[in-house]
C-alpha positions in Angstrom: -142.6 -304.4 114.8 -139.4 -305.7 115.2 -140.0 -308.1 112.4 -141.0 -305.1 110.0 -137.6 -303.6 111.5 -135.8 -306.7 109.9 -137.9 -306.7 106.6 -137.0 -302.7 105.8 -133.3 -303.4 106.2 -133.4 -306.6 104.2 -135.2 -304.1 102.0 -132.8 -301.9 101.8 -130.2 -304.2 100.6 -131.9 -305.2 97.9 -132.6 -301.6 96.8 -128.8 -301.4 96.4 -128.8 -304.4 94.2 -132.1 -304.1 92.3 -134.6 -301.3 92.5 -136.9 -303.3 90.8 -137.2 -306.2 92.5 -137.3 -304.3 95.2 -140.4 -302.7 94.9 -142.2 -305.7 93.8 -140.2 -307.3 97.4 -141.4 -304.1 99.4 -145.0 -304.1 97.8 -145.3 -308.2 98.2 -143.9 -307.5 102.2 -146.1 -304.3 103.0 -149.2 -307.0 101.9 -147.7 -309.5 104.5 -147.6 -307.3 107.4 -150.8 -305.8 107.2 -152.2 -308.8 106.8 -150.1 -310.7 109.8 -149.6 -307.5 111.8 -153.1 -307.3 113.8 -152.5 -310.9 114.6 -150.0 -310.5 117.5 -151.7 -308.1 118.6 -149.7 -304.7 118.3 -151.8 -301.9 118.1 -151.7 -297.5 117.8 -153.8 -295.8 120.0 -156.2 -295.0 116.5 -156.2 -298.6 115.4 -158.8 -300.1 117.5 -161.4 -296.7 116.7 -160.3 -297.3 112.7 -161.6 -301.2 113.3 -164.5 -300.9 115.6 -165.7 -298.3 112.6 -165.1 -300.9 109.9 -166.1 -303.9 110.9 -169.5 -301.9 112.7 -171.0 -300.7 109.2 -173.8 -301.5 107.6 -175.8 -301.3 104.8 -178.8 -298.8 104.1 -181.7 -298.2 101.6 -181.0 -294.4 101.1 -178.0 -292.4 100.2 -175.4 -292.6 101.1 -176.0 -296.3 100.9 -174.1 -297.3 104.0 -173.5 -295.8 107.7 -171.3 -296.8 110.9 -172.2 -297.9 114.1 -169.2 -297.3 116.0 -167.9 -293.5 114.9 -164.4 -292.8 115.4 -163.8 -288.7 115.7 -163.0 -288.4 112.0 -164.5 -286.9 108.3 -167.6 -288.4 107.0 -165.7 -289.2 104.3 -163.7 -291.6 105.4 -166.1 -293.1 107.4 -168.5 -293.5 104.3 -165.1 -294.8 102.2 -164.7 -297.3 105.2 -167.8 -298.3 105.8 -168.6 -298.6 102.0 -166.1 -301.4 101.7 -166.9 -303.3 104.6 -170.4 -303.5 104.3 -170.5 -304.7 100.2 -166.9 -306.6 100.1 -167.9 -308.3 104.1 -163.8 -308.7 104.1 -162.3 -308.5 107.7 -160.3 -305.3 108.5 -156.8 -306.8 107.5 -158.4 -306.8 103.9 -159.4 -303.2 104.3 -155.8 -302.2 105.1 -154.4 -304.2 102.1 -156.9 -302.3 99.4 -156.0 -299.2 100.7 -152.4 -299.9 100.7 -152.7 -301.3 97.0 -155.1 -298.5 96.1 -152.8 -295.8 97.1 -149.7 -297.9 95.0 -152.1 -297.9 92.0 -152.4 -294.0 92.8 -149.0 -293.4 92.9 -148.4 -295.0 89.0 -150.2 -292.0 87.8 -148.8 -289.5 90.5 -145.2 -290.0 89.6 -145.3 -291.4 86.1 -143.5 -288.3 84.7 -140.6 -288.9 86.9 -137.2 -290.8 85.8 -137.8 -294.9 87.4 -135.1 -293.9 90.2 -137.2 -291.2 92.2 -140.2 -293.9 91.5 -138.3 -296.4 93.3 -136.7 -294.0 95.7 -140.1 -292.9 96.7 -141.4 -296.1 98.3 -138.4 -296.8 99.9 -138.3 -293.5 101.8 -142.1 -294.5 102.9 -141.0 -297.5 103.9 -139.1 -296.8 107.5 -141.6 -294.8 109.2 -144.1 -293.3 106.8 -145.7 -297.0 106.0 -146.7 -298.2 109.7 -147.7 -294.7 110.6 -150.4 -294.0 107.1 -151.0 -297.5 106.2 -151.6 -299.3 110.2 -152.1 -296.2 112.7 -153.5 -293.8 111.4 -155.5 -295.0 108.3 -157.4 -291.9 107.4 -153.9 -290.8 106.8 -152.7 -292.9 103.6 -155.4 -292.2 100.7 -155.7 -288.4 101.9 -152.3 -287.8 101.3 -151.7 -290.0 98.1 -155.0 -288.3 96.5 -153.6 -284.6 97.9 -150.1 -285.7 96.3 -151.6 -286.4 93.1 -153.3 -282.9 92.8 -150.5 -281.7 93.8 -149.0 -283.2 91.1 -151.7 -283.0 88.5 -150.2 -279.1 88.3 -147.4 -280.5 86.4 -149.9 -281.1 83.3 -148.9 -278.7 80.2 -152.6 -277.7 80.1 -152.9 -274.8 82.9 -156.6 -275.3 83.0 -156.8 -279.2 82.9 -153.5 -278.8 85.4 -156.3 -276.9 87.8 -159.2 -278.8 87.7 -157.5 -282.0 88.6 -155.6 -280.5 91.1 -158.8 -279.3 92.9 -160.7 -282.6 91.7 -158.0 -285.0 93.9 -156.7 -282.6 96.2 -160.5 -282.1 97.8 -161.4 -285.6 97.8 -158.5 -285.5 100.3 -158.8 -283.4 102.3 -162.3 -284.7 102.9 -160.4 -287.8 104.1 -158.5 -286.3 106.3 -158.8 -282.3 107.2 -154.9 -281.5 108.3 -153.9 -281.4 104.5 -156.6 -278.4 103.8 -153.9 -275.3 104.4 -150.9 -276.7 102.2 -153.4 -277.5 99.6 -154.5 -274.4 99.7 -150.9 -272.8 99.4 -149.9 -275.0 96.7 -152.3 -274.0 94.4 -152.6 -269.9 94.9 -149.0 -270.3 94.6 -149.1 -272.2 91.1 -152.1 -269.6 90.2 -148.9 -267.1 91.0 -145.8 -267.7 89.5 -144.7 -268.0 86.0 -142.6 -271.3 84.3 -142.8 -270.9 81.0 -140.1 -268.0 80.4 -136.5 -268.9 82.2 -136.2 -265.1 83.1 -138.8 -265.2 85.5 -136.8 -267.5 87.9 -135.7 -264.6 90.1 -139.3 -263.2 90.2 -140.6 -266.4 91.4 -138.2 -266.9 93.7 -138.9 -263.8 95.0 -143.0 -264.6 95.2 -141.9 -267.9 96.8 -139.8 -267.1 99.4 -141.6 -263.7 100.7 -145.1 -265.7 100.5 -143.3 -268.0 103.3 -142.2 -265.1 105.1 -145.5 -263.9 105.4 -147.2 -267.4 106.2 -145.7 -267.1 109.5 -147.0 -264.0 110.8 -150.2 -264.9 109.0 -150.6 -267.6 111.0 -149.7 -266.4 114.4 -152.2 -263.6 113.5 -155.1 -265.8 112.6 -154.3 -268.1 116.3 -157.3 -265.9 117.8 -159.8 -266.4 115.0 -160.3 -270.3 115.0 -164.1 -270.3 115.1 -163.8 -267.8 112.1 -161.5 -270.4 110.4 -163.8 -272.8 110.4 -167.0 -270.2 109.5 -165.5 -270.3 106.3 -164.7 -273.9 106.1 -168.5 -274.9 106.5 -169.2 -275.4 102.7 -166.8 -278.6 103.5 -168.9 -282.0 104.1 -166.6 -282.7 107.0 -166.1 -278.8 108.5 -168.0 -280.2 112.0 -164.2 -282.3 112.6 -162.6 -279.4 111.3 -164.4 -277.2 113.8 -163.4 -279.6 116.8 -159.8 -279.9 115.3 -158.9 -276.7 114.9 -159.9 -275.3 118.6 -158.3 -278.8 119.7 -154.5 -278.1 117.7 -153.9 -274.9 117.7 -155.4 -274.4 121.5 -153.2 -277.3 123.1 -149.2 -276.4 124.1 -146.9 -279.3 123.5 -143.5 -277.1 123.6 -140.8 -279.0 122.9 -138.1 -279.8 120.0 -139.6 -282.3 117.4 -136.8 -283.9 115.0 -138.9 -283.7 112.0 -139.0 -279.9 113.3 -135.7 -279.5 112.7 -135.5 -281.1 109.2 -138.6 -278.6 108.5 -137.4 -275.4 108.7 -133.5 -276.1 108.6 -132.3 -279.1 106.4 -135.3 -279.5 104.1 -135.1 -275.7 102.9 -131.4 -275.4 102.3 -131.6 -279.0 100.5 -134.5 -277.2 98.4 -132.9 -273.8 97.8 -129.8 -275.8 96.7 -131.3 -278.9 94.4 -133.4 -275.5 92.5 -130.4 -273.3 92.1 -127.9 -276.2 91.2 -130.5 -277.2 88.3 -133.2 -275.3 87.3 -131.3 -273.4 84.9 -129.9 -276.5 83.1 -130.6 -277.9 80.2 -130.1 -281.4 81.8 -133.1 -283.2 82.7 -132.5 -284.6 86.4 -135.8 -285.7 87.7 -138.3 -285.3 84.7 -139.1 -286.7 81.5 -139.7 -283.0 80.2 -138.0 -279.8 81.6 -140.7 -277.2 81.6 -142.2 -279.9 84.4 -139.4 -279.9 85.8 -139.1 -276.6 87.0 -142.8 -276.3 87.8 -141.8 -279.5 89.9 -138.8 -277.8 91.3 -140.4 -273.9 92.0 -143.8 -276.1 93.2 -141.5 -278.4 96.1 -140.0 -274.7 97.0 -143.0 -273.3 97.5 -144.4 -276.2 100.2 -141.0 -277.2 101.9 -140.7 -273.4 103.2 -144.5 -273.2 104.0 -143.8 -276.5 105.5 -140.7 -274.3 107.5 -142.9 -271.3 107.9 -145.7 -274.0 109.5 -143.5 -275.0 112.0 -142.4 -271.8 113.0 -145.5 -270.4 113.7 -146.4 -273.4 115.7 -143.0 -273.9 117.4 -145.2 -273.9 120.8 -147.7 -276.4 119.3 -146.2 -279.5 118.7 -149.2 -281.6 117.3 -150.8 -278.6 115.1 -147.6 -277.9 113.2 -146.7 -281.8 112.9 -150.5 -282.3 111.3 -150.7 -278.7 109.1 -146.8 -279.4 107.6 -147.2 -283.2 107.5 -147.5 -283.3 103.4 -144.4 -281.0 102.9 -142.4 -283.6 105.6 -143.3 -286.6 103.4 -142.9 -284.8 100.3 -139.1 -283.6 101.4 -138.3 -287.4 102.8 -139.3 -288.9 100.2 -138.6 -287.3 97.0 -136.3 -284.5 98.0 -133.6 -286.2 100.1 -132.7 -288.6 97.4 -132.9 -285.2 94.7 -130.4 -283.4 96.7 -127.9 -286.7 97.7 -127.9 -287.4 94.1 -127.2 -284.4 92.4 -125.3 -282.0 95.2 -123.7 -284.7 96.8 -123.3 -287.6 94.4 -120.7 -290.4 95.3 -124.0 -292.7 95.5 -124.3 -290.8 99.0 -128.3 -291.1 99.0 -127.7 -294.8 99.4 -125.5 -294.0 102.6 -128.4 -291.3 103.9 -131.1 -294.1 103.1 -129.2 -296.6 105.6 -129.2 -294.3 107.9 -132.3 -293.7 108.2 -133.2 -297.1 107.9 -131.4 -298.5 110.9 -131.9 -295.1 113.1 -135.4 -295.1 112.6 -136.5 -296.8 115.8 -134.4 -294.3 117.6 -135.4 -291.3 116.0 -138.6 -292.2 115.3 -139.8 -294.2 118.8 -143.4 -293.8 118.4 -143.7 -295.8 115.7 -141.9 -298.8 116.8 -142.7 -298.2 120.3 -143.2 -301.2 122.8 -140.8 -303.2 120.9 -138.8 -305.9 122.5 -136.1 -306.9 120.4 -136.0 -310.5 121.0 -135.1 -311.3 117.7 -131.6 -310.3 118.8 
């Protein structure tokens, strides 16, 4: 991992020169190490379950066409998605991890196509530090889940409420059939779109309003429901995968891992006071900062609100349940990392601070983040 170390900060560098280039670098270098990574042998704890499960399918006669030997603890789903491509491409598992990586880039054309090309690039340079080796090598099930929830969540922006709706449900429960933890925030994000109103400027206040006492409310919500996890998952059971969710839920919310995460911290303090700030400084402008059109703009700005102070609310409710509020808040983390840090650098800060805060984070990351770069020995140095 030190090697990857190397590669993000020469990364980095070139983002300050070309953001282009860049990307094509990072994309072309993301292919490399998945590729060359297994090879010396560093592995997660998940990685060797995510292998034995791909390279132990099979084909059959009758639907669903394909099945698993080896079963990792995960949704049927993914195991059918895994085991589909093994079994009818007979590529070995480094393959796997590069289509999925590709797949999800190919994904996120379409998820942020309406944005200006900065917050494109920005994006997958925010992934690139710690959100990469943890979605894309670690914890696979992780990567498409949260690029196809992303892309509902960003199918809302569409000027067509209905069409905005039905892709948002389309994507958004394709993943959280992949991967179960992304179930409540999709869930938010949509009966809060289904709430508040974007087309008339006066209704800011108003949704503000909706937005911020909806978090308020999450909290004690959730404490509340804490006793009534086998009810939880009673109503979860239409889901093809609600047998893991069963499991999952009794196994999160039931375990105490007290203790002070860091991206706890950025959850309920620095991510909602960036928020609150990059939506009052321009919502009301006629300036189009992140967009190619406002009116998705603000959706876009009231919509990141909404799941960075769930994301908070999460987090509070779980302060004594380390893993649960890590999993349930995990899309509103990436979401404020990767698209909101640079939105609030850029337009509250400016000075071409974002590029400071993104070498920051660059070269701190194996501190800050030590479980993903852990068992490193820097010999490189």
């Amino acid at each position: 991992m030190e090697y990857f170390y190397v590669f993000t900060l020469i990364a980095v560098l070139l983002f300050f020169l070309n953001k282009k280039k860049a990307l094509i670098f990072i994309i072309i270098g993301c292919v490399f190490f998945l590729y060359f990574l297994p090879s010396i042998g560093y592995f997660g704890p998940d990685y060797l379950g995510y292998q034995t499960t791909y390279v132990n399918a099979f084909k059959i006669e009758a639907f669903p066409w394909v099945n698993t030997a080896a079963q990792i603890d995960s949704e049927p789903f993914y195991l059918w998605y895994s085991s589909l491509i093994s079994a009818y491409s007979n590529l070995g598992f480094s393959f796997y991890m590069i289509f999925n990586f590709l797949l999800c880039v190919f994904i996120s054309v379409f998820m942020l196509r309406s944005f200006k090309s900065d917050y494109k690039y920005f994006f997958w340079i925010m992934i690139l530090p710690v959100i990469f080796p943890t979605i894309f090598y670690f914890l696979l099930r992780s990567s498409l889940s949260y690029f196809l929830v992303a892309l509902g969540f960003f199918s809302l922006l569409n000027p067509n409420k209905k069409k905005a709706i039905f892709y948002a449900i389309l994507f958004s429960f394709m993943g959280i059939n992949l991967h179960s933890q992304y179930i409540l925030m999709t869930l938010l994000f949509l009966g809060t779109f289904m709430s508040l109103k974007f087309e008339i400027l006066a209704d800011y206040y108003r949704n503000l309003k909706i937005i911020t006492i909806s978090a308020f409310a999450l909290i004690f919500v959730l404490i509340a429901l804490r006793s009534y996890t086998s009810e939880i998952a009673s109503l979860l059971s239409f889901l093809p995968s609600s047998d893991v969710i069963s499991v999952k839920i009794g196994h999160l919310i039931g375990k105490d891992e007290r203790g002070l995460r860091l991206t706890a911290l950025l959850s309920v303090v620095i991510y909602p006071v960036m928020a609150f700030q990059v939506v009052i400084r321009t919502y009301k402008s006629d300036v189009l900062y992140f967009l190619n059109n406002k009116l998705k703009e603000r959706k876009f700005l009231l919509l990141m609100l909404a799941i960075i102070l769930y994301g908070a609310a999460i987090n509070i409710a779980y302060f004594d349940s380390a893993l649960a509020a890590g999993r349930l808040s995990r899309f509103s983390d990436y979401l404020g990392i990767c698209l909101l840090v640079p939105m609030y650098f850029k337009t509250c800060i400016g000075y071409k601070f974002e590029y400071f805060v993104l070498t920051l984070i660059t070269v701190l990351a194996p501190v800050l983040y030590a479980a993903v770069y852990m068992d490193v020995i820097w010999g490189i140095f």
